[in-house]
Every structure is written in structure tokens, then in C-alpha cells.
N, C-alpha and C positions, 0 to 999 in steps of 0.2 A: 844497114847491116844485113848480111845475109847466109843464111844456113848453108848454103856452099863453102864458105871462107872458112865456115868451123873446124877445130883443133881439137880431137880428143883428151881429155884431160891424163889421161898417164901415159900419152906419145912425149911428152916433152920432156926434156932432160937438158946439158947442160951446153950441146950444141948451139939450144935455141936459144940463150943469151941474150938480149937485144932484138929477139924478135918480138912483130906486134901479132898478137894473136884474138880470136874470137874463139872465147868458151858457152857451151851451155850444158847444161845440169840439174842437179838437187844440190841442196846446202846440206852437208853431211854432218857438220862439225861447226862450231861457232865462237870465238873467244873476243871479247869486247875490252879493250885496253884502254881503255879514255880514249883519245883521242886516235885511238889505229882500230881496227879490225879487222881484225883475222878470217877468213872463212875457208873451210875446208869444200873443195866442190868437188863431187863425186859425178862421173858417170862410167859406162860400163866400161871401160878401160881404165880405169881407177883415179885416183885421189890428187888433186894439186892443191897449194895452200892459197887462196889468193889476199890480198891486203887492201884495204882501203884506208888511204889516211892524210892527208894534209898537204904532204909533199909531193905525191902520184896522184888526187882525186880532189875532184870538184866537190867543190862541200855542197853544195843539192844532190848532187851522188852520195857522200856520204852520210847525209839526212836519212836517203833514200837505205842506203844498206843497212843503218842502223833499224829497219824495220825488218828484217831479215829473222827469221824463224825456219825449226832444221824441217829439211824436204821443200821448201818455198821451189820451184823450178823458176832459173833465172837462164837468161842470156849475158855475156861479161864480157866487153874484151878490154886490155890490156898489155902492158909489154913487161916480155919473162925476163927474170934478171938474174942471176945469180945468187945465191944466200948466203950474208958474212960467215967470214969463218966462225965454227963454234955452236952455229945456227941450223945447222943442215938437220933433216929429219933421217934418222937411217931406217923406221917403221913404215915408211911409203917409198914407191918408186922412185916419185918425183923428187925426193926430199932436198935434193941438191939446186932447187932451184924454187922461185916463187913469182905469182905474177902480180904487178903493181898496178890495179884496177883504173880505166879510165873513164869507164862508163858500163851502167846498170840497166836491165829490165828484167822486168816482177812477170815471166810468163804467167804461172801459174800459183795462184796461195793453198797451202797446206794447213788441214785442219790439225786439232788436238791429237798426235799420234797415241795409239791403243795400246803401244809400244816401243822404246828403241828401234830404230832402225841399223842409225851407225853403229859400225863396230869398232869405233875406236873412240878415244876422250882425247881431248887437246887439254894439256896442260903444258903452261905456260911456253902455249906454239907449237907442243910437240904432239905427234899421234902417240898415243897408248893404246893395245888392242883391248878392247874391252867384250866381257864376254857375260852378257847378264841372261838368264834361263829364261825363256818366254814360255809358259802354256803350249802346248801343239795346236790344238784347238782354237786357240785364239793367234796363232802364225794362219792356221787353214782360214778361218774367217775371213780376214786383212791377206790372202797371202799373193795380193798385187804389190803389197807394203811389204810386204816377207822376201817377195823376190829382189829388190833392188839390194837387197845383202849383198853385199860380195862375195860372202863365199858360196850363196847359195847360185848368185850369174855364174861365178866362175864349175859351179858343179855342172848346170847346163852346158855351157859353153865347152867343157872337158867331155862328157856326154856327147855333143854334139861332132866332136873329132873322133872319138869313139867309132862311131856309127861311121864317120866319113871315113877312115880305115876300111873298114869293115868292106864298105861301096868301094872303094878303089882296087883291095886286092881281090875281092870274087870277080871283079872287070877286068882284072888280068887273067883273072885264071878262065874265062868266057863263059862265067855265071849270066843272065839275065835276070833285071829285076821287072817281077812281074806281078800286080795285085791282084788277090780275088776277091770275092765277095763278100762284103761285110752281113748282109740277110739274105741266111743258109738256109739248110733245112736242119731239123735237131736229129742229132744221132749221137748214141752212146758212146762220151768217149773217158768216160771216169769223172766228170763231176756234173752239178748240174750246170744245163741251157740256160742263158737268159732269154725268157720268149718274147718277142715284137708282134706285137696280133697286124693283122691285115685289115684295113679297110673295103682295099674292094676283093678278098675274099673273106667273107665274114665268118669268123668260127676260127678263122684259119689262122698260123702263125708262122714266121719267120723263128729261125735261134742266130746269136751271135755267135762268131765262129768259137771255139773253144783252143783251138788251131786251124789253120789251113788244109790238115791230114789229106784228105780223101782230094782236094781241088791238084793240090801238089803235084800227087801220084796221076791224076789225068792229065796235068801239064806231060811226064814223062810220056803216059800215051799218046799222048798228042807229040811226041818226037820234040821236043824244047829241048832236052838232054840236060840240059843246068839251068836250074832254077834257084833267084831265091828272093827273099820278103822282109821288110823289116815290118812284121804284121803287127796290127791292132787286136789282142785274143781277150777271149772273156771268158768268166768264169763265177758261178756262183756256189766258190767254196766258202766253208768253215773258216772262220777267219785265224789267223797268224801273224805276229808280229810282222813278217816279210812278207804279208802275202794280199795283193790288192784285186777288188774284183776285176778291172780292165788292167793288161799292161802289156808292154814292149816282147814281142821275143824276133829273134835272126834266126828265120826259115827258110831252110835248104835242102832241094833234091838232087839226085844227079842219077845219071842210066848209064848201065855197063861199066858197074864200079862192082868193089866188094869194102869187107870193113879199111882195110889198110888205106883205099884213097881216102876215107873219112879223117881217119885217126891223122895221116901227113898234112892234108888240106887243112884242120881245124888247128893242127899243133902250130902253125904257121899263122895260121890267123889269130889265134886266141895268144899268141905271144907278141905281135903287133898290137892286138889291144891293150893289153898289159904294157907297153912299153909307152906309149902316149901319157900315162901314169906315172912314167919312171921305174919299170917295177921291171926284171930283167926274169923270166919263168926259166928254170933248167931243163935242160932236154936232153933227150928226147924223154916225152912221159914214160913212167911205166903203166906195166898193166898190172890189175888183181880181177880175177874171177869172184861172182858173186859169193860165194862158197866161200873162198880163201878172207874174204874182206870180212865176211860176217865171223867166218873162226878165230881170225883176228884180232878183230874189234869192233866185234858186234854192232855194226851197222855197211847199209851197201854205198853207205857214203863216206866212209874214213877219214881219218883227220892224221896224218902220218908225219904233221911236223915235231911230233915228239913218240919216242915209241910205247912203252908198258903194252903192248902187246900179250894176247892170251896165252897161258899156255893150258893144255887141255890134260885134268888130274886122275882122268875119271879112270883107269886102269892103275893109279895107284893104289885104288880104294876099293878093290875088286874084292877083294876079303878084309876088307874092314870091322870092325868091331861096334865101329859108333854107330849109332842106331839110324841116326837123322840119314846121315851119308847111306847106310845100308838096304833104309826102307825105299829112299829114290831109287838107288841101285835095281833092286830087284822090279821097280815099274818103268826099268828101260831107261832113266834118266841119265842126264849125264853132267861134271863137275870139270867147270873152270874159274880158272883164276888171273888175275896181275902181278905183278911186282911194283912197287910203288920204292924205286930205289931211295938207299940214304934219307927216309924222310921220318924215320921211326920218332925221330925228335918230335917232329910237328906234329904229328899223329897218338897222339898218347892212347892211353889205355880208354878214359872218359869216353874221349872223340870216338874210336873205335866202338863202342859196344853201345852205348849212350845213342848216339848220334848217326851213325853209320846204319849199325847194324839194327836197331828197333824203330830210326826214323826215314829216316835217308831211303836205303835200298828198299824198305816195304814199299816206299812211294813211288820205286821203279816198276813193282809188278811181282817182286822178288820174296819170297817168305820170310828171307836173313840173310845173314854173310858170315860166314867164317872167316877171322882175322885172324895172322898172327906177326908176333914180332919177332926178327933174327936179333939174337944174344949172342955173348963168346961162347957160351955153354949149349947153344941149340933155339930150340923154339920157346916162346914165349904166346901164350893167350888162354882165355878162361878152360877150355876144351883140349889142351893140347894132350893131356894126360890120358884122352881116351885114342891115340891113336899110338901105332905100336913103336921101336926102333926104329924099325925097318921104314915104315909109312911115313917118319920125319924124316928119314936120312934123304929118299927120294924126290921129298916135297924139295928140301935144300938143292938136292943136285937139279929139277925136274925147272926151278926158275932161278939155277947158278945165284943163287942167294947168300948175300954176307952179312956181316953184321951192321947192324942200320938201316938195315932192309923192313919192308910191312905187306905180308902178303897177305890179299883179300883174296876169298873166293867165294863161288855162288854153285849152287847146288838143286837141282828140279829136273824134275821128269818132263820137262816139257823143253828141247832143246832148244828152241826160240825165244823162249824167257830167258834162259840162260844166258845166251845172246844179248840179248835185249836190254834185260838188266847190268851185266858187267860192262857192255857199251857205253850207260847214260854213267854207269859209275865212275869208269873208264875217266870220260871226258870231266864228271866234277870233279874230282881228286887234283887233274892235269889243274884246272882252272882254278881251284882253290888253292893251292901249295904252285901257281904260280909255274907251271909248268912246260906253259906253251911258246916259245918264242915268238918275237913281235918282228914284225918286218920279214917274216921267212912266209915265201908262196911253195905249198905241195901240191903241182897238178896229179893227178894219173886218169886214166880211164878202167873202169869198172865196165868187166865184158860177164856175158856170160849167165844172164841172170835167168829164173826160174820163168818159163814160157808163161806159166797158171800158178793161182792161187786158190786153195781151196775155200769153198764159201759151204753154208748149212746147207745149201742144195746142188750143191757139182763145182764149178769152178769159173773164175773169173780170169780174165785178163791180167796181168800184173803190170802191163802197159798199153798197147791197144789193141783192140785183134787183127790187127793189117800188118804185124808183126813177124816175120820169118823166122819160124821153127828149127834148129840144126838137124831134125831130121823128119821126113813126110808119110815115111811108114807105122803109123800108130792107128789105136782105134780110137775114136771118137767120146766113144762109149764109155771106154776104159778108164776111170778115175785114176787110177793108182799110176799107170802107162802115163794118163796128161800130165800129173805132179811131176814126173819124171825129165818131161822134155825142156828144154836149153832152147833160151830165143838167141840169136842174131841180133842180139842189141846193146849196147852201149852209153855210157852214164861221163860226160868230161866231170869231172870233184876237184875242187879246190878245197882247201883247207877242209875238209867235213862237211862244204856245201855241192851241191849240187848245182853245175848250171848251165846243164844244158842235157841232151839227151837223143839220142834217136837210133833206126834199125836199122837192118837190110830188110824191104816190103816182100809181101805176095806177090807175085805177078802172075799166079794160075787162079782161074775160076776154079775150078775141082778145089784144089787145095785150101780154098777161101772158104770155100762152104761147106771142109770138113770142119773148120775153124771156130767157123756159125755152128754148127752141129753139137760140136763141145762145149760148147758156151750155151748149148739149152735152146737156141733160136730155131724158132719155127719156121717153113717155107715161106709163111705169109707175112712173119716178123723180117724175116731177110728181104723181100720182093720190098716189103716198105719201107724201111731204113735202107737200102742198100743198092735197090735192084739198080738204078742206072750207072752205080761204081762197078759192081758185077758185067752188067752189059758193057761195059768198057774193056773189062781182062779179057773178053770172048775175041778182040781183032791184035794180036799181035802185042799184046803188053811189054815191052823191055824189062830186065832186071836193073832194078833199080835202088834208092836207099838215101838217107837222107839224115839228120838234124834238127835240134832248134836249138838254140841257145838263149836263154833271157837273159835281155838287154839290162833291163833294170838289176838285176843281182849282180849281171859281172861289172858294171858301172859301178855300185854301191861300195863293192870290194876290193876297186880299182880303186877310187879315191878314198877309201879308208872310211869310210860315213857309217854310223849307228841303225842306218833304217833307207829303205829303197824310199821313200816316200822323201828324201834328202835330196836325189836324181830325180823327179817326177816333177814337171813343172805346177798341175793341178791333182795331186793325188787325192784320193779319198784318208779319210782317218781309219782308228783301227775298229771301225762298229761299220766300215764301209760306207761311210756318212759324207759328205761333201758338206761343211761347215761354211763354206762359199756361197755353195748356190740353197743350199739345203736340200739337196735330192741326196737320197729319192724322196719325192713327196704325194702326195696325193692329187687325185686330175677330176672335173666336173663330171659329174653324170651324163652330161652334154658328149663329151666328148666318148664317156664309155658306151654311149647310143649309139653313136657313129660305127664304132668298131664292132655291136652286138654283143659288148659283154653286161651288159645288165644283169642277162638271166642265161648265161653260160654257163651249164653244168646244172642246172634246176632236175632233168629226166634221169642224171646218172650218179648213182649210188658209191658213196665214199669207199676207201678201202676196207674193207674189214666189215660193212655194212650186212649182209647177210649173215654175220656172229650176232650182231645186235637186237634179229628183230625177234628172238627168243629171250626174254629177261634171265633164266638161266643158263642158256647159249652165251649169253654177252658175257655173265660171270666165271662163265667156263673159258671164255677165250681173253679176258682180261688178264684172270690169275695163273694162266696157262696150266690148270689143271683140269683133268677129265672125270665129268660126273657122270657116273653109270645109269642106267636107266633104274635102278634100285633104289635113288641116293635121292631123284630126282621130287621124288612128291614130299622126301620130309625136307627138302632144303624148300622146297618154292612155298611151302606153311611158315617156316619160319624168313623168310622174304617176306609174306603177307604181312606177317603178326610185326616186323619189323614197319613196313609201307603201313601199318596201322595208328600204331606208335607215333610215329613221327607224323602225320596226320593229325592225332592229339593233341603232340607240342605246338604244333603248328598252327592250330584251334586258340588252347590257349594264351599264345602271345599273341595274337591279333585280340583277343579281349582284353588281353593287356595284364594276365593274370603273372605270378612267376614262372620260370620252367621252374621245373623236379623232376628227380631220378626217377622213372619207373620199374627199375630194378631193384632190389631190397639189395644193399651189399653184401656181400658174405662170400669167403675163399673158396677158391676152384682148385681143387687138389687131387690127384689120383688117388683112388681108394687103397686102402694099406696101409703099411708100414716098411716094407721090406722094397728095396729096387730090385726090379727085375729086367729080362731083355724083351722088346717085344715081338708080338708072336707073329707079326708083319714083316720083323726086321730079321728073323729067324731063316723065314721062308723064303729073303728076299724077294716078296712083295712091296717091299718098300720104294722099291728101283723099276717096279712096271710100267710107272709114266715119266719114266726119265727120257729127256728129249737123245742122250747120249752119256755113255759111261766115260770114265775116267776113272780106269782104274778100278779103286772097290768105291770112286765116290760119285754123288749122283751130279751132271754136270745142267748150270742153270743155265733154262735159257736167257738171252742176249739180253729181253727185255729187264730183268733183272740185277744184272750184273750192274 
């Protein structure tokens, strides 16, 4: 018998009738009839039924398969027959047919499974899909045993056409695919490196790429003109349900382009992948500006398969009455809302004020929400009384409101909350009351986003800094100028997610290293992270511009799966864990010799280390308050008398005696009777070590919040 002859088990159908076939497999499925048995054999082309029994088989054969256990790997063959009427299975491909066993061998035995494998039960002959919840953890462990699922082969296997798209049409359009370097050098590209130390240079380290970015952009100086990758990228972020430290992205540059060839080349592509899925994407995308998405719905990644859309109140309430509204007003704030049509049913009064408003939206960031409901007679909610005529008739016209309607709004001086909050509100509302329709794809591209982000100390990137500015006339220096500038970049969004991304690049040194300038970096910081991408812009750079798209999200979303780690043949878990191998793990000292980290880092003082080696210094920069050199001798007496104290306890329990308070109790109160204001808070000395105002109030720093 031989492995050439073999017949995939869900190639056959009703053609092959009377033919003699040779199967090999797993036993998926098992049903014992006295004197017949059934077995279901699985491999990765799926499911046939086969039969042993008296009239087709050698009874030492069927001795033989009566020892059969599910996953056993056998070899079979047999001749396929038809299945009486009555009998057909219509839950498997095959089911029109079945093969009448002639002869057995037992490749392989299977131990005690940890878990179901099949997904399906035979009763009485027939397949039923069976769906029993496994642990994830215990899929990761076993998940050799995990992969022989079929649905999880068939997710690879869809995956894997995916991607072959992908390669076929960039090969039309005269992409080359090219790899680069898996151990880079580390450069700042928004999260952290994973570092690889060096053996034969010791001290020294590789990083895993986080992207390809900077190798890309020198393929264009190097005149390749179209590139692209189906890269290995890494990442040691914060973890998220979607989000794995290694994974897949489709990385592409191209020279003597602008946005538009991006935006037609990927509309094309990213609707060929979608359609390998069955999923047909409408086109052509539209576009929304950063600005417009966020004014919208509060986020730069919108979800626009259903609308409630903002609408912005804040000039209705320009002379308002209400205080809350009034007080934000005056600190520059500003006041939007939704409409959450026809749903006033489902939303009662409880829900609203209970639930929404004191639980819900605090937990977006948001102080409250103002609710109301549309009546025949007007507005309906606890506050409506404080707002005028005039201020309900407009709110009615301002979100074309009827009766059955329930309008939220959110209200703060800080317009980004405001965003922020009615965004996540936005989406739970949709998701709770059932909102969103199923089976509907909304691409668009998000253009136009903020160059910089401001941080405590000047400003960051908001994507990388190789990023192309919409315009090159600014000052560096300038904070208020950098907030202000428009990158050249571009977000593909599906339904609310994000996936994929890229610019139009730098291709000037001057302009790169105004770039570097704004961002804080010093000549010696640029020379070392940088200098050989720099020495590269200096001989003839092309304009050029590029993408990535992740493989893993639009795969996951292509076939409809709960988690990327569904499409991932070996993923980590969500603690970043490989329950497989169990890495990361710990390595021999042996080996940490080799590479010189024993005692890496012994001469160099931690962060923040020169706050610590004053015991009031440390206290001053722990609780991020400033002690004056006045403040300073009666605090470090009672530091003593305190390192005294506990010195004592610490006495007496090693003799083994009780602790006891050495304080006598007794209430700490301000002297008086009468409240008064203080004479700190008067003068506004209260606000002189405040790292920043807001307002009239003192703003804490970070490490606190």
C-alpha cells in the first residue's frame, strides 16, 4: 500500500461510486453498532464515513477496528459506494457517499484527549455539529490537538489565500517582494523594542523590528521603486484583547507616488481580500478628516455602519441659565450630544440617570450626561426645567427630534473628553439596543490627522517621525505652530477598527532634522539613532510613501472570528504567554555569562536615582511636592523620631514581645469652632506647586491620577 495512491477524504463524492480507494487520517467520530462500525475519518480536506462490517470486511480487520479510539492515525482503503436512500448525511461534504472498509493499519495511537477534538457527534450515522467551550489556555497548551479542528485548518488555510492574493496582485502591479532584517538596531518608533543581546559584541544589543519603516524607505533610495513584505513585526506593548507581542503585517513602499495612488492600489487590494471571504466591500471608499471623524464620533477610527452622529450644542447654551452648562461655558468648554432614535422605550428613566448617567459615562472619563426624552408635549428629564423655551425648541430642531427619541449629551471644558466620552458612549448605546447591523462592511480612509501630540515636555509624534508634514514652513520651537500642523497620513477603518495605516515619507535631510528638533532630539541623540537613514536622504532620496496593513485583523474580520489569535497558527495568550512552549521563560546563568549580562548595569544609576540619595529629596520627589529649605529640618526630626519608632517595634518583636501604639489616641481637629477660608487659599498660594492649571483648579501630576 502506498502513500502515492492516497485519496483525500472530502475529494469524494458521488462520481466515485465503485471506486477502490486508499484513505489516511485521524478517527474523528466513532459509532459501534454490534456488528458494523461506523467511523468517521477526518483529514484536512474534511470528513468521510467509513464502515466496517461483515459483508465489506475481514473479521481480523474488524477485530482490528474495533480497537479504534478518536485521533488513532490510521491508513484504510476501501471501495466508495453510494448510501441508501434515506441515509445520506447532508452536515458533511461527503455525505452522499460512504466507503466499505477492506483493510486497516493502526499508524499511530492516541493518548487520553485533554479535550474534544471533533466537532461534530454521530448519532445514529449521522454528523451533528457539536460545539463544546474549551478553556483557551488549555487549546494553547495541546494546540497541535487544537489545530486539527476544522474550523480552525480551514481559518489557516483561508489565511493562507489571503496572503496568496495579496502576492499575486502587488506582482501585477510590479511590487517586489523583499525581506529585511529580523536583528535591527532599536529606534523609537512608539512602543517598546524587544532587545536580543549580542554575543560577540557583548553589552551590545540587536531590537526586533517593530516595522520595517526606515529599511523600506532605503529600499526606495536604493531606486527598487515598489516594494513590499509580508513582515514578521514585534512589539512589547500593553497587552489587548487584539493585540499579540509578534504578528503579521503587509508592508509597502512605492516612489513617485502621492496619497491617491495609495488610496486606488489598496481599494483594490483590500476588496480582493475581502472577497476570498465572500464579503463584496462598496466603493469607492470615502474619506473623513481627522477632525471631521472625531466631531462626529468621537473617535479617528469610526464605525459608520449605523449613524447617531454628534451634533455640536455648545452655541445653544451660549446664555444659558443652568449652571453646570454655564460654569463649562465660561472655561472655554464645549457641549455635544446624539440622538439615540425611537429607542425612548428601551431606555427608561432608571436606565438613563441610574445607569448611564452616574455609572456608565463617569467610567468613560466624563463627569455626567445630560439626558432627555422626546414627548408629544416637548422634553422630558430631571433638569429640563432649568433650560429656557427657546433652548428646548432648538435642542428639538438642532437633532430633528420626534417623539421616541432620547437625547444624551456630554458637557466639559476639555474638548477631547467630550469626544472621548460620547464616542465610547456612542458605540455602547449602538451595542446594547442592538444597533449595529451584522453582515454590513464600512471601509473609509481617515486622512488628515494631527502631525504632533502634545506631551508634559513639548510634543510627540502621533505616528512616526518620518512622517510628511502638509507644510514645511514652521518653527520647530514653536509648540503652539507644531499642534497646529496636518500630516500626510492615512488610516484604511473598517467597521471602527483600524487596519492598516501609512504616509507620504520625508525625503529631505533639512526637513528630517527639523522633525528631530521638535521632538526634543539632540544632534548626538539623531547621529545615534538615525545617522545612517539621514546619510541616506543626503544622495538623491525619491518621494515616496507607503502602508502596512495587519494581516492578522483583517483576516480575523474577514472570516468573522472573536480574537486574531483564531488566524494565528501559534499565538501567545492574553498575558503574552505561550502555554505551549511556556516562554518566555527563564535561561542558565551559563548562558547569561556568555552574553555578559551577569553584571550589566552594576556602574549605572536607575531613573530617578539622584532624587533618592537625599532621604528628603526622595520624599520630595515621590509625593511630587516641594520642600523649602525652611520646612526642611522640622520634617527630617520627625523622619528621625519616626526611623526611631519603628526601630523599637522592630526591637520588640524579635523578642517576641506584643506591638502597641506609641501614639496615645486622641482627635486631630482644627482649632475653633467657626469654618473659615484659608489664608493660603486666599492668596493663592495654594496653586504655587502646581505642575499646571486648569482653570481655577490645581492639575495633578500623572503619577497620581
Amino acid at each position: 500500500m502506498s502513500y502515492r495512491d492516497r485519496i483525500h477524504c472530502g475529494q469524494l463524492n458521488i462520481s466515485d461510486d465503485g471506486r477502490v480507494v486508499t484513505l489516511a487520517g485521524w478517527v474523528d467520530a466513532l459509532r459501534d453498532h454490534g456488528e458494523v462500525l461506523f467511523v468517521h475519518l477526518r483529514d484536512r480536506s474534511g470528513i468521510v464515513q467509513v464502515v466496517f462490517g461483515p459483508e465489506s470486511t475481514d473479521q481480523t480487520v474488524c477485530e482490528k477496528a474495533g480497537l479504534l479510539r478518536n485521533e488513532f492515525c490510521v491508513l484504510i482503503s476501501g471501495r466508495v459506494v453510494k448510501r441508501q436512500e434515506g441515509t445520506e448525511n447532508p452536515n458533511i461534504a461527503t455525505g452522499n457517499v460512504e466507503v466499505k472498509a477492506d483493510s486497516l493499519t493502526v499508524l499511530s495511537k492516541s493518548g487520553v484527549l485533554p479535550f474534544p477534538i471533533s466537532e461534530k457527534s454521530m448519532v445514529a450515522g449521522m454528523a451533528l455539529k457539536r460545539d463544546e467551550p474549551v478553556a483557551e489556555d488549555l487549546r494553547l497548551q495541546f494546540r497541535y490537538l487544537d489545530l486539527r479542528r476544522p474550523t480552525i485548518q480551514d481559518h489557516l488555510i483561508k489565511r493562507h489565500r489571503i496572503v496568496k492574493t495579496v502576492r499575486d496582485y502587488l506582482d501585477e502591479q510590479g511590487f517586489v517582494e523583499i525581506e529585511t532584517p529580523i536583528l535591527t538596531k532599536s529606534t523609537p518608533e512608539g512602543a517598546r523594542d524587544y532587545l536580543v543581546p549580542s554575543r560577540h559584541h557583548p553589552k551590545n544589543f540587536y531590537a526586533l523590528p517593530q516595522s520595517p519603516q526606515l529599511f523600506k524607505q532605503l529600499l526606495m533610495v536604493g531606486g527598487m521603486e515598489r516594494y513590499f513584505q509580508i513582515a514578521r513585526c514585534f512589539r512589547d506593548e500593553d497587552l489587548r484583547p487584539n493585540r499579540q507581542p509578534e504578528f503579521t503585517q503587509l508592508d509597502l513602499e512605492a516612489s513617485f507616488i502621492d496619497e491617491e495612488f495609495i488610496y486606488a492600489l489598496f481599494e483594490e487590494l483590500s476588496a480582493r481580500m475581502f472577497e476570498v471571504g465572500g464579503i463584496k466591500l462598496p466603493r469607492p471608499y470615502p474619506r473623513m478628516t481627522w477632525l471631521d471623524a472625531m466631531n462626529a464620533t468621537g473617535s479617528d477610527r469610526p464605525d459608520l455602519r449605523f449613524d447617531m452622529t454628534f451634533r455640536d450644542c455648545t452655541d445653544i447654551f451660549s446664555d444659558t441659565k443652568y449652571g453646570i452648562f454655564k460654569q463649562i461655558l465660561e472655561r472655554g468648554g464645549c457641549i455635544k450630544g446624539i440622538n439615540v432614535k425611537g429607542q425612548s422605550e428601551k431606555l427608561s428613566k432608571n436606565v438613563l440617570q441610574n445607569e448611564y448617567a452616574k455609572e456608565i459615562v463617569p467610567g468613560f472619563g466624563a463627569k455626567g450626561m445630560t439626558w432627555m426624552r422626546v414627548l408629544d408635549g416637548g422634553l422630558e428629564s430631571n433638569i429640563v426645567q432649568f433650560f429656557s423655551e427657546s433652548e428646548q425648541g432648538e435642542i428639538l430642531t438642532r437633532f430633528t427630534a420626534q417623539k421616541g427619541d432620547v437625547i444624551l449629551m456630554i458637557a466639559d471644558p476639555s474638548w477631547h473628553l467630550v469626544c472621548s466620552a460620547l464616542g465610547q458612549l456612542r458605540l455602547h448605546i449602538a451595542d446594547r439596543l442592538g444597533l449595529i447591523p451584522s453582515g454590513m462592511f464600512c471601509p473609509l480612509w481617515v486622512t488628515d490627522f494631527p502631525l504632533f501630540e502634545a506631551t508634559d515636555d513639548g510634543v510627540t509624534s502621533s505616528h512616526h517621525p518620518f512622517t510628511m508634514p502638509d507644510r514645511t514652513d514652521f518653527d520647530p520651537k514653536n509648540i503652539e505652530e507644531l499642534l497646529s500642523l496636518r500630516s500626510r497620513a492615512y488610516d484604511l477603518v473598517v467597521n471602527g477598527e483600524e487596519l492598516g495605516g501609512g504616509s507620504i515619507r520625508i525625503n529631505d535631510r533639512d526637513l528630517q532634522n527639523k522633525i528631530f528638533s521638535a521632538l526634543g532630539l539632540s544632534h548626538v541623540d539623531v547621529e545615534e539613532k538615525f545617522g545612517f537613514f539621514l546619510r541616506a536622504l543626503e544622495y538623491g532620496a525619491p518621494p515616496h510613501g507607503g502602508i502596512a496593513l495587519g494581516v492578522d485583523r483583517v483576516v480575523a474580520m474577514i472570516l468573522g472570528t472573536t480574537s486574531i489569535r483564531e488566524v494565528i497558527a501559534f499565538p501567545k495568550n492574553r498575558s503574552a504567554y505561550c502555554p505551549l512552549t511556556q516562554a518566555p521563560s527563564q535561561v542558565s546563568s551559563v548562558q547569561l555569562a556568555e552574553l555578559g549580562l551577569l553584571d550589566l548595569g552594576k556602574d549605572q544609576s536607575l531613573p530617578g536615582a539622584e532624587k533618592q540619595q537625599d532621604l528628603i529629596d526622595s520624599l520630595s520627589w515621590v509625593s511630587r511636592i516641594k520642600i523649602n529649605n525652611d520646612e526642611r529640618a522640622v520634617i527630617m526630626a520627625s523622619v528621625k523620631d519616626a526611623e526611631n519608632l519603628a526601630a523599637i517595634v522592630s526591637e520588640r518583636k524579635e523578642d517576641g514581645e506584643p506591638l502597641f501604639s506609641v501614639v496615645a489616641p486622641m482627635n486631630r481637629t482644627r482649632k475653633g469652632k467657626e469654618a473659615r477660608i484659608s489664608l493660603l487659599s486666599e492668596r493663592g498660594d495654594l496653586f504655587k506647586n502646581a505642575p499646571a492649571m486648569k482653570g481655577r483648579y490645581f492639575k495633578v501630576a500623572s503619577i497620581l491620577e
